[in-house]
N, C-alpha and C positions, 0 to 999 in steps of 0.2 A: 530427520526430525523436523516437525513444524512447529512453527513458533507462528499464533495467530493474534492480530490485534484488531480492535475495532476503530475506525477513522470515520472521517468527516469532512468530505472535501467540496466549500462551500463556493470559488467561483471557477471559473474557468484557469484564471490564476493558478489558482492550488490543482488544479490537477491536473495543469503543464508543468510545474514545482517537484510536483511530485511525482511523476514519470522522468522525469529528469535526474531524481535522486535514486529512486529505484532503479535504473540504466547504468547508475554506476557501481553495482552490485551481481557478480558473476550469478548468483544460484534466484535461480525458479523463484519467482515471485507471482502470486494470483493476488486479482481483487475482485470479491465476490460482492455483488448488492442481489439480495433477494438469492434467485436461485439459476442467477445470469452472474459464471465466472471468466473472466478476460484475464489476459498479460498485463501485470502491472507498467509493464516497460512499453507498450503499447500506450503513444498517443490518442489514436483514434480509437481503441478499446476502452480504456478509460473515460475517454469523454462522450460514449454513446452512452455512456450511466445513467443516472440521474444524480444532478448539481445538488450536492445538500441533503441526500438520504445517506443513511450511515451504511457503511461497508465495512467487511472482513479482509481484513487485506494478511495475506501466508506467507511469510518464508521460508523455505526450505534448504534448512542447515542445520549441521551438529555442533557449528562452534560458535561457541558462545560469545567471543568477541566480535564476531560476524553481524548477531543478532544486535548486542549493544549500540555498536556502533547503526546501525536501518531504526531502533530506536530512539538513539540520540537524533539521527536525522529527522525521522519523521513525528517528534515529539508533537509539535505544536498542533498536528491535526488528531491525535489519537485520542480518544471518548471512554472513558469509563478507567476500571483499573487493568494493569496488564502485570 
């Protein structure tokens, strides 16, 4: 199952932060900008993005406390409702 949110990772900070938090999660994460998708767990992937345009970021799981919890995490950057 996919569980997809929109984010917003505005400096280089947050999305060393946030490759960090996502690295601590065994299942398949993408972060898509536009129609260029990379490893979320990917330093250098993430950060050939662009700083500050909003992203789809996937995970890929059926359990629900799985997803809770990459939500709790990654609350502060996530844009719109989920």
């Amino acid at each position: 199952m996919e569980n997809t949110f929109n984010v917003k990772l505005s400096t280089l900070e947050d999305m060393s932060d946030f490759v960090k938090i996502c690295d601590q999660f065994d299942d398949y994460i993408d972060y898509k900008v536009g129609s260029y998708i990379v490893d979320a767990k990917s330093v250098m992937g993430v950060m050939s993005t662009t700083i500050g345009k909003e992203a789809k970021v996937t995970i890929y799981t059926d359990n629900s406390r799985i997803v809770d919890s990459f939500v709790d995490n990654i609350k502060k950057w996530i844009v719109g409702d989920f």
